[in-house]
MARMILO-740360 format. One line per 5 residues: number of its first residue (from 0); their letters; for each residue x, y, z negated of C-alpha. Coordinates in steps of 0.25 Angstrom, whole numbers, padded with zeros to 4 digits. Layout:
<pts>
NUM	a	X:Y:Z; ...
</pts>
This chain:
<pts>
0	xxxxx	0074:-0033:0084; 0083:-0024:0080; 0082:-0010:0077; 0086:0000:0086; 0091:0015:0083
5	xxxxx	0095:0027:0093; 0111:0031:0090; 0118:0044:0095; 0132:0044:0100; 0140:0054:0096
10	xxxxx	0141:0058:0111; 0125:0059:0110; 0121:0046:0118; 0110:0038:0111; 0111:0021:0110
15	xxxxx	0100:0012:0104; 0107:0004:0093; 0102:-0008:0085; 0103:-0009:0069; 0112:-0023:0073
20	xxxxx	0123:-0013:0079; 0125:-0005:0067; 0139:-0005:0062; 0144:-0009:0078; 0151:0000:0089
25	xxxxx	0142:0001:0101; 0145:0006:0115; 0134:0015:0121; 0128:0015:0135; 0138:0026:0137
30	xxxxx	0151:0017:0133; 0154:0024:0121; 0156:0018:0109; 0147:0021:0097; 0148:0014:0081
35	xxxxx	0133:0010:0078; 0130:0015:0063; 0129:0005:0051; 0116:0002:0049; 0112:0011:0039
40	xxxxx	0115:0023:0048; 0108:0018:0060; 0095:0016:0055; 0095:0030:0054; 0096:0032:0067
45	xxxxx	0083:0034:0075; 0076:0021:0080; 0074:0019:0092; 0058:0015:0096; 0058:0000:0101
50	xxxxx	0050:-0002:0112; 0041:-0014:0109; 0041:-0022:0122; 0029:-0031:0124; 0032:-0041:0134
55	xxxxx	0025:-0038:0148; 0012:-0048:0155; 0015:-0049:0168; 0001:-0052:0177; 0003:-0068:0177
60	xxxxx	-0004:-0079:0187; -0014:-0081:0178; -0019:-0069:0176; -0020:-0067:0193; -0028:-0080:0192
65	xxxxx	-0038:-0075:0183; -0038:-0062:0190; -0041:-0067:0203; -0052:-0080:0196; -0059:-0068:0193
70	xxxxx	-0060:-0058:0204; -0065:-0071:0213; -0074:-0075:0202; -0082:-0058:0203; -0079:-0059:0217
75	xxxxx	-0087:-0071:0218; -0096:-0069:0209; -0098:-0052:0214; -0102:-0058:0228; -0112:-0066:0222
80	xxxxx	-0117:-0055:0215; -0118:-0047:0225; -0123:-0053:0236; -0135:-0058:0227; -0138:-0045:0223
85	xxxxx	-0137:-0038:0239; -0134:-0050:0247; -0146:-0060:0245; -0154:-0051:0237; -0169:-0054:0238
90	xxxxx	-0179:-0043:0233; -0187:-0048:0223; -0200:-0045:0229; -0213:-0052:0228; -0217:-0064:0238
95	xxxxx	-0229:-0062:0247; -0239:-0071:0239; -0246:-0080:0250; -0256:-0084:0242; -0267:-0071:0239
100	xxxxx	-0264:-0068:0224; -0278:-0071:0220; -0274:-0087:0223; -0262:-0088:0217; -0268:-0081:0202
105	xxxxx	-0279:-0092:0205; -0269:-0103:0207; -0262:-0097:0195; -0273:-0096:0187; -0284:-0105:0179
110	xxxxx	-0293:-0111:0189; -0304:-0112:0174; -0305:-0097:0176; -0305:-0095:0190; -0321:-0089:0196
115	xxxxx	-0327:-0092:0207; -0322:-0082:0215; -0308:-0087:0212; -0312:-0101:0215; -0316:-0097:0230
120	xxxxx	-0304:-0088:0232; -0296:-0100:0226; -0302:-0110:0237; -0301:-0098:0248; -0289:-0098:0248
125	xxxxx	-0287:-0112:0244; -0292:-0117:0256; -0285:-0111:0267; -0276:-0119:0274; -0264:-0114:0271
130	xxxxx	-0267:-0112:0254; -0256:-0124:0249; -0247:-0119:0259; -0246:-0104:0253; -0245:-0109:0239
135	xxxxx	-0233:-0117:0243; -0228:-0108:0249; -0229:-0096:0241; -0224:-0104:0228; -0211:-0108:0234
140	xxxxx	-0207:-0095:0243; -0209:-0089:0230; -0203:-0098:0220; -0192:-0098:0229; -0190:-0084:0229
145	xxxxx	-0189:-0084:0216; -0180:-0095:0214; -0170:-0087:0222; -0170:-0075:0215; -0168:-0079:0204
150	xxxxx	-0157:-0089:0209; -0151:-0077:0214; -0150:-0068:0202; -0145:-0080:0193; -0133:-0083:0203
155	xxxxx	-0133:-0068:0202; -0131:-0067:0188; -0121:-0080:0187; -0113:-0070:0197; -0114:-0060:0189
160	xxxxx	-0108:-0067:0179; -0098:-0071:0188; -0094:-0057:0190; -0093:-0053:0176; -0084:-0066:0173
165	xxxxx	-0075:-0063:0186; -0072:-0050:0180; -0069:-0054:0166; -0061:-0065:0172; -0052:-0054:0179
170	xxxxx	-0051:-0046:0166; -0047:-0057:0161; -0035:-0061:0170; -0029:-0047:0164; -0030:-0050:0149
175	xxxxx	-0023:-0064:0152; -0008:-0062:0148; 0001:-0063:0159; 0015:-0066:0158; 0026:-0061:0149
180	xxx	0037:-0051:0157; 0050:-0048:0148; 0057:-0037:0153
</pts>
């Protein structure tokens, strides 16, 4: 590209002109016209700034596809999030033991070290009707409970997860290049 420089009229008017015109007669905007300098002369003349022109990104389709991937994907995903935290959310409080306390550190524990009197309270208990019954019982309802919490928190956490993607997929969409514009 050629160098352009700033050239006063003798009537005052100023025109861009390029070092390829030196030596030539012009016309000016005005219809005037004007003999260009010889080269020599006219780089002596003030330059004139040339403004550096970068072609313009337009927002492209690819861009709105991305954009829009990742707003569903943290809408989704903020949903799950939230209703598993307010929604469905189940206190984690303690299960009423059925079986007395004494009982189940017994059944836990070594029958080698148990006494006497935890022998009879063992059989006490053991004995009623129902004793096999609350066992089952107790060890399901709460091993389900727990089975759920924690089901919950990990498909909380994967959503999480899903939220944070989502986003940096949006962020994403804006750091694509759209297409070129001229102008």
């Amino acid at each position: 590209m050629a160098q352009t420089y700033l050239l006063t009229t003798p009537d005052g008017e100023q025109v861009h002109v390029e070092t390829s015109q030196a030596g030539e007669t012009i016309t000016t905007p005005s219809g005037k016209t004007v003999e260009v300098p010889r080269l020599s002369e006219l780089k002596k003349l003030p330059p004139v700034e040339q403004e550096v022109t970068r072609p313009k990104r337009q927002w492209g389709v690819t861009n709105a596809i991305v954009l829009v991937l990742g707003l569903i994907i943290t809408i989704i995903a903020g949903f799950y999030v939230a209703s598993l935290t307010f929604v469905f959310y189940t206190p984690p409080e303690e299960i009423k033991a059925e079986i007395p306390q004494e009982a189940l550190d017994m059944i836990e524990g070594d029958i080698e070290t148990w006494d006497a009197t935890m022998m009879i309270d063992f059989w006490a208990f053991a004995s009623k009707s129902d004793a096999l019954q609350q066992l089952r019982s107790n060890g399901s309802m709460e091993r389900n409970f727990i089975e759920t919490l924690q089901g919950r928190q990990v498909y909380k956490n994967v959503s999480i997860g899903f939220v944070v993607f989502g986003i940096l997929v949006m962020v994403s969409s804006f750091l694509i290049p759209g297409t070129k514009v001229q102008h």
